[in-house]
C-alpha positions as CSV (number, residue, x, y, z in Angstrom):
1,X,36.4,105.2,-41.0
2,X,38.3,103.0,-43.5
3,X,38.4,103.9,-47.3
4,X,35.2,102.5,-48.5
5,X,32.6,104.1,-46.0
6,X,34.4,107.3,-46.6
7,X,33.8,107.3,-50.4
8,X,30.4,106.4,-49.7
9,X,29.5,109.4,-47.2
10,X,31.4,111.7,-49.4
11,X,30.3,111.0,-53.2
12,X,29.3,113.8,-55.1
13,X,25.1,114.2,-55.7
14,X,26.0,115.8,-59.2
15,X,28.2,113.6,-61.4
16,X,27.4,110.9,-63.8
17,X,27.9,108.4,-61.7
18,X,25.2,109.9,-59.4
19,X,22.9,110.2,-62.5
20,X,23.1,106.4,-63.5
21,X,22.6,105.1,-59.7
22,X,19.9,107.2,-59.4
23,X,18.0,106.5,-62.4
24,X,18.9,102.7,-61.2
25,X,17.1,103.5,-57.7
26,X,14.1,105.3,-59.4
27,X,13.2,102.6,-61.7
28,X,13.9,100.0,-59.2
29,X,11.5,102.0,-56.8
30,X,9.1,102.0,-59.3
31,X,8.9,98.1,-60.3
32,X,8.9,97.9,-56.3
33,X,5.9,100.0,-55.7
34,X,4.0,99.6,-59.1
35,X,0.1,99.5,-58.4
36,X,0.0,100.8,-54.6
37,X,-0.3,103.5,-52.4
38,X,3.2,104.6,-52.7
39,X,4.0,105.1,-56.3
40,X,1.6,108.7,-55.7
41,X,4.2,109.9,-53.3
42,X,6.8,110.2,-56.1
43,X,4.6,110.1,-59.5
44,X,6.4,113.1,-61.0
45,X,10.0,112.2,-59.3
46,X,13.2,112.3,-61.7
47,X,15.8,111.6,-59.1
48,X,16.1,108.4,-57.6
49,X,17.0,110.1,-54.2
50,X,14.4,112.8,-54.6
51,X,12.0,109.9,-54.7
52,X,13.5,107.6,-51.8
53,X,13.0,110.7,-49.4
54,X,9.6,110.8,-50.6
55,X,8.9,107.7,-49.6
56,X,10.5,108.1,-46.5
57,X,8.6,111.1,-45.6
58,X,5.7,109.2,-46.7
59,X,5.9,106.3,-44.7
60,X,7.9,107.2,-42.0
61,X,6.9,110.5,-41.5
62,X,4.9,112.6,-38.7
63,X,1.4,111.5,-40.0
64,X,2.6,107.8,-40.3
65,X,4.2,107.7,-37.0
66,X,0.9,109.4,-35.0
67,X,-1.4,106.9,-37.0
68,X,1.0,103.8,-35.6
69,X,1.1,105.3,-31.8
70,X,-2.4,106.0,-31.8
71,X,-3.0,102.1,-33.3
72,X,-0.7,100.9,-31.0
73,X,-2.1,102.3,-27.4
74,X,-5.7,101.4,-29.2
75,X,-4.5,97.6,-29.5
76,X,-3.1,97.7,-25.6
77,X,-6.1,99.3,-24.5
78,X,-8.3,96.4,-26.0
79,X,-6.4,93.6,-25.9
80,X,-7.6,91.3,-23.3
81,X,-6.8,87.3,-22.4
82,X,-9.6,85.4,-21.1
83,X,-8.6,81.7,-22.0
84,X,-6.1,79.7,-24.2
85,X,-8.8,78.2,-26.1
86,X,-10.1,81.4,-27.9
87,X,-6.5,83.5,-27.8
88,X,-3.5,81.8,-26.5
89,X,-1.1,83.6,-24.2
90,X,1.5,83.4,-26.3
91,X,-0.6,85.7,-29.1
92,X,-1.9,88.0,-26.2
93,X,1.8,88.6,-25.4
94,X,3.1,88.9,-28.6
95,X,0.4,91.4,-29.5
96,X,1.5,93.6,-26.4
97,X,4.9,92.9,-27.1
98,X,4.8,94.6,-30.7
99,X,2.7,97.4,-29.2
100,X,5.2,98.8,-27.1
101,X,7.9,98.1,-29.6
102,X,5.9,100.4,-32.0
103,X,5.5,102.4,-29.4
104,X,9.2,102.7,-28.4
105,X,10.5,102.8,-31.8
106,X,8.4,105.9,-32.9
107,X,9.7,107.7,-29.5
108,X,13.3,106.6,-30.2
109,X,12.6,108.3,-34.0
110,X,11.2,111.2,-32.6
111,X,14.0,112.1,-30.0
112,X,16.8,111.7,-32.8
113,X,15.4,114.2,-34.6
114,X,14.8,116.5,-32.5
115,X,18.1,116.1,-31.0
């Protein structure tokens, strides 16, 4: 691990350094997520990393990744080609295509952590 990544992975969550960058991420969080869903998951947040994790949790969480599985095996289920005039191949593959990859990418999140 050379020099850089090191003092990244091992920076103090206390200093002022960490207060600045983290006010920095909050307000930056904010402006990003002004007038949607998301700026209720970390409302009454101080801490720019307190807030990133609650956005995380939010949206990547164990509600958030049923809701996706459940919408992805719904949309191979139902997904059907007939003829290229109404639904070209190429969108009836694509469509399958980013079904399984939700479908493999919430398996691949949920083996990591459990491992």
């Amino acid at each position: 691990m050379d020099r850089k990544v090191q003092e990244i992975h091992t920076a103090s969550l206390q200093d002022f350094i960490f207060n600045i960058d983290s006010k920095r991420v909050l307000t930056l969080l904010k402006e990003l997520c002004l007038d949607t869903e998301a700026e209720t998951w970390f409302h009454n947040i101080m801490c720019g990393r307190a807030a990133m994790k609650a956005l995380q949790l939010y949206y990547d969480g164990p509600d958030e990744s049923k809701r996706r599985k459940e919408e992805a095996r719904s949309k191979i289920k139902n997904v059907y080609y007939k003829h290229e005039s109404t639904f070209t191949f190429e969108k009836y593959v694509t469509n399958l295509y980013d079904a399984f990859k939700i479908l493999e990418n919430t398996e691949n999140l949920y083996t990591k952590k459990r491992s």
